[in-house]
N, C-alpha and C positions, 0 to 999 in steps of 0.2 A: 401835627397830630391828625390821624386822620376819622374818618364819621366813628361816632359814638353808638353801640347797642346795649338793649339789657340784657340779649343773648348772644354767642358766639358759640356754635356747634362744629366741632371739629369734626368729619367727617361724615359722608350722607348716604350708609348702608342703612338697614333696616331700622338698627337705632337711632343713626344720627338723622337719619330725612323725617322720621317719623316724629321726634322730637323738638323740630324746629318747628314741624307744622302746628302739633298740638300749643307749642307756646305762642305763635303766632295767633292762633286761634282765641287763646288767652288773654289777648292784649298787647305782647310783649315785641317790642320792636327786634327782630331775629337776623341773624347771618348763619350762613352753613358754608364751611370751605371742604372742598373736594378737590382732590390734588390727580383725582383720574377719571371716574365717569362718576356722574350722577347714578346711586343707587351701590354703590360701594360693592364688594367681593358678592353677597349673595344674588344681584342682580346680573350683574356679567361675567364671573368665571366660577360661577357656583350654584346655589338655589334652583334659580332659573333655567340658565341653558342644560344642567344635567336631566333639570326635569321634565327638559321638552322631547332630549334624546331617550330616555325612558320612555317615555310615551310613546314617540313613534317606532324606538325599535321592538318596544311589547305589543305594540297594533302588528306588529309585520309579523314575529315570530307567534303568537296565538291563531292569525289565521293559518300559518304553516304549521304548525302541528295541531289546529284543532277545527280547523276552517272544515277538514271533512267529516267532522261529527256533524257539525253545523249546515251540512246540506252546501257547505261555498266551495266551489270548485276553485283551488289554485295553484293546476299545474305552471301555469305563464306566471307566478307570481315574484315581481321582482323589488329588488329596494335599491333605491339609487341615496349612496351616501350624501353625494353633494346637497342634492336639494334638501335632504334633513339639516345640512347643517345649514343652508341659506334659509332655514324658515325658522331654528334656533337665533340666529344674527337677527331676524327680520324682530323675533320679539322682546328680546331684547333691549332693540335700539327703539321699538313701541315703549319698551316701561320706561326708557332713557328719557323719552319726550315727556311721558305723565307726568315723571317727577318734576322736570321742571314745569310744566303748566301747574303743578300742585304749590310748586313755588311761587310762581307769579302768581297765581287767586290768592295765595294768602300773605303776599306782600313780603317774601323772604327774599333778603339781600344775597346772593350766589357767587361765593368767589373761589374762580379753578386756580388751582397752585398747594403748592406745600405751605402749611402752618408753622410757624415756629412761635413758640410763646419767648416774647421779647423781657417780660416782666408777668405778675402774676393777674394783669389785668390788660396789657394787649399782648396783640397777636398779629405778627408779619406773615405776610405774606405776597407775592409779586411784588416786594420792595415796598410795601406799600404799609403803613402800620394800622391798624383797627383796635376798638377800645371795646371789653366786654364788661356787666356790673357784674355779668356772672358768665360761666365759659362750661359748657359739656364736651368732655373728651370720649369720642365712639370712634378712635379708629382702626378698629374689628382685629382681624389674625391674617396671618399668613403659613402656608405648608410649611410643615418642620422637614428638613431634609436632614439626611442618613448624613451622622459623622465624620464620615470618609470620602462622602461621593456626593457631591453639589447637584442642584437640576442642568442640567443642558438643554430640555424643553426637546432633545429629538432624539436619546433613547433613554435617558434617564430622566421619568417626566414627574411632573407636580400634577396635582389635579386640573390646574388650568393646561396644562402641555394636553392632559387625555381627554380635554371636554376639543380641541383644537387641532387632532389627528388628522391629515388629508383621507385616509384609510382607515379601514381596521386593518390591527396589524394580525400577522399569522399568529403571531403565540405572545401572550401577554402575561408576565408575570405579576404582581401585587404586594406587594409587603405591608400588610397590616389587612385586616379583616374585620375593619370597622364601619361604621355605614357607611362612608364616603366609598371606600374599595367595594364593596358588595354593590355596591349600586351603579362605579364606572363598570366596577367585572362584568356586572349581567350585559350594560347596552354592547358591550363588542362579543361577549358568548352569545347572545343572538345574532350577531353581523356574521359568527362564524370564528371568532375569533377563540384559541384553545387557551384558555384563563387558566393559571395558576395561582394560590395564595399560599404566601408562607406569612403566619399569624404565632406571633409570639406567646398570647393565650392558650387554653386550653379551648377554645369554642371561640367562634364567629360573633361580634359584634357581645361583646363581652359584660356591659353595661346593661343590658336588657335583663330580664327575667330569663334566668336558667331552660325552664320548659321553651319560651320563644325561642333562644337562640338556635338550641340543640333540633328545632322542627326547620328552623330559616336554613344550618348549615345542612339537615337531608333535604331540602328542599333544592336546595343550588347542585346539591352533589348530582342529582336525580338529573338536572338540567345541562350537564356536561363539564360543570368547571369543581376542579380541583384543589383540595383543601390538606397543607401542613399546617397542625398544629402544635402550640409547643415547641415551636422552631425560631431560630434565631438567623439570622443576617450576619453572617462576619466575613464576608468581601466579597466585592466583584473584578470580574477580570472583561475587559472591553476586548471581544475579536470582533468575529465577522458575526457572531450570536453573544450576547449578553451571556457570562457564566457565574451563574449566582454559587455562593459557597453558604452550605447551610451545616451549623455545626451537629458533627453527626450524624451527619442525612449525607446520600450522594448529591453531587451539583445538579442543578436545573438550570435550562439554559431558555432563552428568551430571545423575541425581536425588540420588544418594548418593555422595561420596567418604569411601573407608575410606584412612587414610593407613597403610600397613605399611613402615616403611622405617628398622625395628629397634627395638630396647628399651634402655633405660640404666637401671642399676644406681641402686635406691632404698635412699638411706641418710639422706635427710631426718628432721629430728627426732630424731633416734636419741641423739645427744652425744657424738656423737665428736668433737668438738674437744674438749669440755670434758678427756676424755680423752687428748688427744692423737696420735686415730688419725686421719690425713687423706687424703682418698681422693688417685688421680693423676689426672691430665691427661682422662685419661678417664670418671670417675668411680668406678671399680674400687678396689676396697680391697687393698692389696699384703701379699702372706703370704711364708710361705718353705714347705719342702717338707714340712713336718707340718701345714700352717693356722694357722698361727699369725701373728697382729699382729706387731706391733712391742712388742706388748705380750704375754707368752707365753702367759699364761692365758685368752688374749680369742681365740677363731679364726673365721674368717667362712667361708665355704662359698657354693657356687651361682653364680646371676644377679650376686650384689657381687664375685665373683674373676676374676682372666681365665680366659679358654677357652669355648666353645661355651654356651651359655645352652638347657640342656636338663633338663628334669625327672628321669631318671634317671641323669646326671650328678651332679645336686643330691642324688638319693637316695645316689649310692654314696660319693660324700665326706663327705654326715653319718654313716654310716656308717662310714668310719672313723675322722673327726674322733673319736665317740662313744668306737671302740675305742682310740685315742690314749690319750685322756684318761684309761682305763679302764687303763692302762700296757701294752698291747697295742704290735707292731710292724706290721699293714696297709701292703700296697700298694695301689695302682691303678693300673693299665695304661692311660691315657688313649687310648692308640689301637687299643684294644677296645670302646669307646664309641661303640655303634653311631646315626645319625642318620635319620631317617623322614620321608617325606612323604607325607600321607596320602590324596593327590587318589585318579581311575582313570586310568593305569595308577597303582600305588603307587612310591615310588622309598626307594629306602636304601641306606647306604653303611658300612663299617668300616672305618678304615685309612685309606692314603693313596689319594688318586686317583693318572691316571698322572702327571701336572705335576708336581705336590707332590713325589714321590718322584723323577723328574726333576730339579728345584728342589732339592733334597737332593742330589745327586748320584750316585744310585744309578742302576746301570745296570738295568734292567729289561724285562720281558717282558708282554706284554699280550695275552691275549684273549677272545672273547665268544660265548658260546652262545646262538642266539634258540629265544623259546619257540615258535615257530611250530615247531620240529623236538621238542617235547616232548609225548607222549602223554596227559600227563594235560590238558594246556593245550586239548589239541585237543577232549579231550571236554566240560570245560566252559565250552568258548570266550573261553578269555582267554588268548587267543594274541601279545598284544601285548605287547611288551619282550625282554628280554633279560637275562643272566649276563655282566657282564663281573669281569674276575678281571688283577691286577696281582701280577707274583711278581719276586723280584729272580734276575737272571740267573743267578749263579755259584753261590748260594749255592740255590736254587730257594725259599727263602724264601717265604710268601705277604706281600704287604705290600699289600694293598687288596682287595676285593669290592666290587662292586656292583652293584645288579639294580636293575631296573627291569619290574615286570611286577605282575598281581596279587599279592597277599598276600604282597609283596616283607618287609613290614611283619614280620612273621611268617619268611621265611626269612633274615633279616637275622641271627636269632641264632645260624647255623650258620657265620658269618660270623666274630660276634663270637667265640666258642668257639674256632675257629683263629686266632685271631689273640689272643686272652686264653694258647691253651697252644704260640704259637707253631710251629704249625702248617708243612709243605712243600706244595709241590704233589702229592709225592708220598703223601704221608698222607693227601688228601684224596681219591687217583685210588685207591687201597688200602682205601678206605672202602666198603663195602655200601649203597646207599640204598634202599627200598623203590621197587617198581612199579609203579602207574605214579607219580609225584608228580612236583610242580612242584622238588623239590629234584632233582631227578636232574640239571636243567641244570646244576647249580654244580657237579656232578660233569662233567658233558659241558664245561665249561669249564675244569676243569683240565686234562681230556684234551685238549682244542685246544690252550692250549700246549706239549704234547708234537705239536702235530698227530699224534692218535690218537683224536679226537675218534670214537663208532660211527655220531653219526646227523646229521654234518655233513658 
């Protein structure tokens, strides 16, 4: 038999590193197994490195088309792919290090290899057996690919094949138009790259607020890349060009198809039959309202639970799973769990949209501040989007946010905040904001529902 813990964290993405630390912190003697890099899928073929290529290829593309508003001269102005991507690797393999220094300060035991649950209280791994009193399952998702046609990682790509291109390619198709698509689409429609989506919805990123999406997809269309909606996928033919068959539509053809049309819950190999945990219909692993299996001491977290498949989702349930365990009582307020997309404009949401809360049958109030009337937007010219704001009627309750404009990404937490402490309209319009900033709209938007809006 091999060393004893009171914890055994099966994998070390956002929820499982974060989970082992807080119970460590707790007291609780910990192990975390990582069968690939420390910081699991959103650290290295996700979160991270798409959010570095976003950034540097929206620093190059805003000085090219707006650098000569701005008085910057950039004829000579050039982008050299390699080095974006050697400074994506560089960071990377920086968080790769934290994690584990955050390991070692806080005394966690670190073993690389595959888990396999041996019985329902150890767990193998590099031949080796480990004993848990209790065991957290986090290990996150992987891309779903198209029914017919597998990744090959060099024209039929996964989102990890399009974060890992030597090039932009000449024409890039898309299938699916969800944030993950919309946001590889933009960084290579700025390298030049001529982006296609065929999106089975009726709109772009489908899950957001109707008003956001429908501003996000003129937004991209304005910026060069191309949007089927309402279209479906039923086959490819591989030449010397990718020939997508879209039912209905004429074919579109491609250098590169990135397939984004969601991710499902990895619990292969793990042994959970052996143990008797079996996923549902979906693949998702069923809990009750502490995380807990069917088995009590075993709790899963993240990408294997239902609800939104979001990194800091993963973080704040291994976090309380940890203080669970630790005989602590934690909540989590799921519809304070704000959602981001990271294209330009940026778009984010907390709460309910207006349908949803409609859908609920709540009666409600809805309205929207653009920043074209907001002083700081105008000076640094990113005047595109909007504050929309959803409150329920009687009660003046806030029950949704959502913006769509720059560094939306960023005022999204003032979002979450009201809506974590339960927040009115009225506490929000009572609220001081600084002047000039881009938060002042969420303020000018709660005064629009009182139509008292100053500078509307």
């Amino acid at each position: 038999m091999g060393e004893s813990f009171d914890l055994i964290v099966i994998g070390s993405g956002p929820g499982g590193y974060v989970a082992a630390i807080r119970a460590a912190q707790l007291g609780l003697k910990t192990a975390c197994i990582e069968k690939n890099k420390l910081g699991g899928t959103c650290l290295n073929i996700g979160c991270i490195p798409s959010k570095a290529l976003l950034h540097a290829t929206e620093s190059y593309w805003k000085l090219k088309t707006e650098g000569a508003s701005l008085g910057i001269t950039t004829e000579k102005l050039l982008f050299n792919f390699d080095q974006t991507r050697d400074r994506k690797e560089k960071i990377v393999a920086n968080f790769n290090q934290g994690i584990a220094a955050l390991f070692k300060k806080n005394k966690i035991t670190s073993f690389s290899g595959e888990a396999h649950l041996v019985d329902p209280h150890r767990v193998a791994v590099n031949g080796e057996e480990i004993e848990g009193r209790s065991i957290i399952l986090a290990t996150g998702s992987e891309p779903t690919p198209l029914s017919f046609m597998p990744f090959d990682e060099e024209r039929i790509l996964s989102s990890t094949g399009a974060l890992q291109l030597k090039e932009p390619p000449k024409k890039m198709a898309i299938i699916g138009a969800g944030v993950i698509g919309v946001e590889l689409g933009s960084v290579y429609s700025r390298l030049g790259s001529e982006v296609i989506f065929i999106e089975f919805m009726d709109r772009v990123c489908s899950t957001f607020d109707e008003a956001l999406s429908n501003a996000l997809q003129k937004a991209l269309t304005a910026q060069g890349m191309t949007f089927f909606t309402s279209s479906k996928l039923i086959g490819i033919e591989k030449k010397e060009k990718l020939i997508l068959k879209i039912e209905g539509k004429a074919d579109v053809t491609a250098d590169k198809l990135l397939v984004s049309i969601g991710r499902r819950p990895y619990t292969q190999g793990l042994g959970l039959q052996e143990v008797g945990i079996l996923p549902n219909a979906q693949g998702f692993l069923s809990i009750d309202g502490a995380f807990r299996t069917h088995l009590p001491h075993i709790y899963a977290i993240g990408d294997i639970v239902d609800g939104p498949m979001l990194a800091h989702k993963a973080s704040e349930e291994g976090m309380l799973v940890a203080e669970i365990i630790a005989g602590h009582l934690p909540h989590l307020n799921y519809l304070a769990i704000p959602n981001v997309v990271y294209t330009s404009p940026e778009m984010a949401s907390v709460g309910l949209s207006e349908a949803e809360a409609k859908k609920g049958g709540l009666e409600v109030i809805s309205a929207q501040f653009s920043f074209k009337a907001n002083s700081r937007a105008k000076c640094t010219g990113e005047e595109e989007g909007f504050v929309k704001i959803v409150a329920e009627e009687k009660s003046d309750r806030l029950i949704g946010i959502h913006i769509i404009g720059a560094h939306a990404s960023e005022l999204i937490a003032q979002g979450a905040l009201a809506m974590q402490k339960k927040l009115t309209v009225a506490d929000l319009i009572a609220t001081p904001f600084a002047h000039p900033t881009l938060s002042e709209a969420i303020k000018e938007a709660a005064l629009s529902l009182q139509k008292r809006a100053i500078h509307k």
